[in-house]
C-alpha positions as CSV (number, residue, x, y, z in Angstrom):
1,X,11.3,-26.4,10.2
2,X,10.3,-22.8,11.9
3,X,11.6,-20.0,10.0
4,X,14.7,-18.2,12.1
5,X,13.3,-14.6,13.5
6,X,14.2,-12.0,11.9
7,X,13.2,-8.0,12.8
8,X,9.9,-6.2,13.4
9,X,11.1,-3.8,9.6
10,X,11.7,-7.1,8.2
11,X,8.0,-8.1,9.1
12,X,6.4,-5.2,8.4
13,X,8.3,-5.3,4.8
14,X,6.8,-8.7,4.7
15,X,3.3,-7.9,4.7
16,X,3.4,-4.7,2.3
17,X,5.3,-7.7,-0.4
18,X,1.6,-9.6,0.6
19,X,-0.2,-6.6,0.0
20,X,1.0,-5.7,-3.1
21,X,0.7,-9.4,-4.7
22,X,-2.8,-9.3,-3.5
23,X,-3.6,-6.0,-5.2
24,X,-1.4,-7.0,-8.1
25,X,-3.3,-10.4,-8.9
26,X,-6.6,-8.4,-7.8
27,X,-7.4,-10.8,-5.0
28,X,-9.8,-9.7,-2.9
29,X,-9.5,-12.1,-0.1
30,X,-5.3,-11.6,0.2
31,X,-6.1,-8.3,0.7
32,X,-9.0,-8.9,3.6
33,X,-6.3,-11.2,5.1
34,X,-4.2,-8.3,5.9
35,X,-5.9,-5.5,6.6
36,X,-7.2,-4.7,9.9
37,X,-11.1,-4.9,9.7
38,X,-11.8,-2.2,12.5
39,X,-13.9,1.1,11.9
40,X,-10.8,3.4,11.9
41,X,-9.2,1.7,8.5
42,X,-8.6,3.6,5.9
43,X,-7.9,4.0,2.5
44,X,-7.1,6.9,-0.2
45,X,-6.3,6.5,-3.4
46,X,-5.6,8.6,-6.3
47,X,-9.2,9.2,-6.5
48,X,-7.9,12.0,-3.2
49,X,-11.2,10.8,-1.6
50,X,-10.9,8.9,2.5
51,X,-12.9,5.6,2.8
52,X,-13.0,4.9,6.5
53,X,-14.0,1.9,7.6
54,X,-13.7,-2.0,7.3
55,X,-16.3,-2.1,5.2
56,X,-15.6,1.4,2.9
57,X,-12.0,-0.1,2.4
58,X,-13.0,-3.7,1.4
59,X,-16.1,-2.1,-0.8
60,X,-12.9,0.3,-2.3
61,X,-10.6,-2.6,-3.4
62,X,-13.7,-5.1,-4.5
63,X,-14.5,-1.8,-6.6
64,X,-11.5,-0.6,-8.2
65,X,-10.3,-4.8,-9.1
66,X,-13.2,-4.9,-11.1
67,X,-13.1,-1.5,-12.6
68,X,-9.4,-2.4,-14.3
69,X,-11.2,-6.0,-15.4
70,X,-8.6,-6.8,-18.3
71,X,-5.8,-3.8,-16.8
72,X,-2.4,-5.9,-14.9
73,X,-1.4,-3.4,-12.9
74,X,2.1,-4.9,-11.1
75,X,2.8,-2.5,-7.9
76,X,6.1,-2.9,-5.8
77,X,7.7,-0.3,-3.5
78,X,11.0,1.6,-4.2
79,X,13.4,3.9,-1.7
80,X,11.2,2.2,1.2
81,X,11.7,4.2,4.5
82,X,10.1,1.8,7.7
83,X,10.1,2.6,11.2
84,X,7.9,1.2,14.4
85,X,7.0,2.1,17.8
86,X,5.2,-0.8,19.6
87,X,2.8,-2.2,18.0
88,X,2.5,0.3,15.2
89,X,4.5,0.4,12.3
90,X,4.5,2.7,9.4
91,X,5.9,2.2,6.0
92,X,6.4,5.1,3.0
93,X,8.3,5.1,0.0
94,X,7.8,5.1,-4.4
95,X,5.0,2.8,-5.4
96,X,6.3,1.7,-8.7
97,X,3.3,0.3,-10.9
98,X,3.5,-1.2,-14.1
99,X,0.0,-1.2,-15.9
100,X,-0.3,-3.5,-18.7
101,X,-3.4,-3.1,-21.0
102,X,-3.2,-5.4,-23.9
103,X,-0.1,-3.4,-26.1
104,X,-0.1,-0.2,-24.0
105,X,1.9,-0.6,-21.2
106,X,3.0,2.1,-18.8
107,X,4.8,2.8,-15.6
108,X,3.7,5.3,-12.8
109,X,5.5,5.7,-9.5
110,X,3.2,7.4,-7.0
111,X,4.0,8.3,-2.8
112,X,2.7,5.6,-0.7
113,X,2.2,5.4,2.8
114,X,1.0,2.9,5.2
115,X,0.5,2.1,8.9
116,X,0.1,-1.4,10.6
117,X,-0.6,-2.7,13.6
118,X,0.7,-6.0,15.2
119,X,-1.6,-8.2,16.2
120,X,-1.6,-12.0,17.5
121,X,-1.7,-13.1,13.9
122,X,1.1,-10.6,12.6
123,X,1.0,-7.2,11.3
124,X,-2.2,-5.7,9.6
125,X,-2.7,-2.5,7.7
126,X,-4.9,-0.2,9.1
127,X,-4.4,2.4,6.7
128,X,-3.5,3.4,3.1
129,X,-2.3,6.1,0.8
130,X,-1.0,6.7,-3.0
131,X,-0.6,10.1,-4.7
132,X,1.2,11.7,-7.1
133,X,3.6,13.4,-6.4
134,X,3.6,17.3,-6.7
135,X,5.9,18.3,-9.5
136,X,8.8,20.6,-9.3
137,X,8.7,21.0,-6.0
138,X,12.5,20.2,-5.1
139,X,13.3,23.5,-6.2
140,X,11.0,26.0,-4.4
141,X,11.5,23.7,-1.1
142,X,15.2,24.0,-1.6
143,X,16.9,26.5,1.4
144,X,17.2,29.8,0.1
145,X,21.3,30.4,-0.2
């Protein structure tokens, strides 16, 4: 039985939940599944540098699953804000990370955003970003009284 259609958010939701259980479990081929392999992807991570490219952000994932080797890091997003125009879609909010390291286990929540484009397959990310965010900002962005 088909699956009843449901909304372009609802999609784009969809494959950021993909993305983060491919990243989660550190599979490497979930990940290439879902990301757009054209020359303008891109990734940043907390590392602050840009890998552009197909290849740059599959050698960037392939690189940092092996670095945490024994580290579960479980990812899902928070306060998610998602919007699309066409076929591109963007998608920010709180990436809330558990990171599990034999006893020591930590959260972090870091700003994520992402853009995807639909293609005949579904929607693919073609670019990523997480960072921390600044801190005490609210109160010197806060209109002056």
């Amino acid at each position: 039985m088909e699956r009843a259609r449901y909304g372009v958010r609802d999609e784009i939701r969809e494959t950021a939940e993909k993305f983060y259980r491919a990243i989660s479990n550190k599979n490497l081929k979930a990940v290439e599944s879902i990301w757009a392999h054209e020359a303008y992807a891109a990734v940043a991570g907390r590392s602050g540098q840009i890998r552009l490219g197909w290849p740059a952000v599959q050698s960037y994932w392939d690189l940092r699953f092996r670095q945490l080797e024994d580290t579960h890091v479980q990812a899902r997003l928070r306060n998610s804000v998602c919007h699309a125009v066409g076929d591109v879609g963007w998608l920010s909010g709180t990436e809330i990370r558990t990171v599990t390291n034999g006893d020591e286990k930590r959260q972090e929540e870091l700003r994520m955003t992402c853009v995807l484009e639909r293609r005949a397959s579904g929607w693919q990310i073609v670019s990523y970003h997480a960072s921390e965010p600044a801190e005490n900002l609210g109160a010197e962005l806060a209109p002056a009284s």
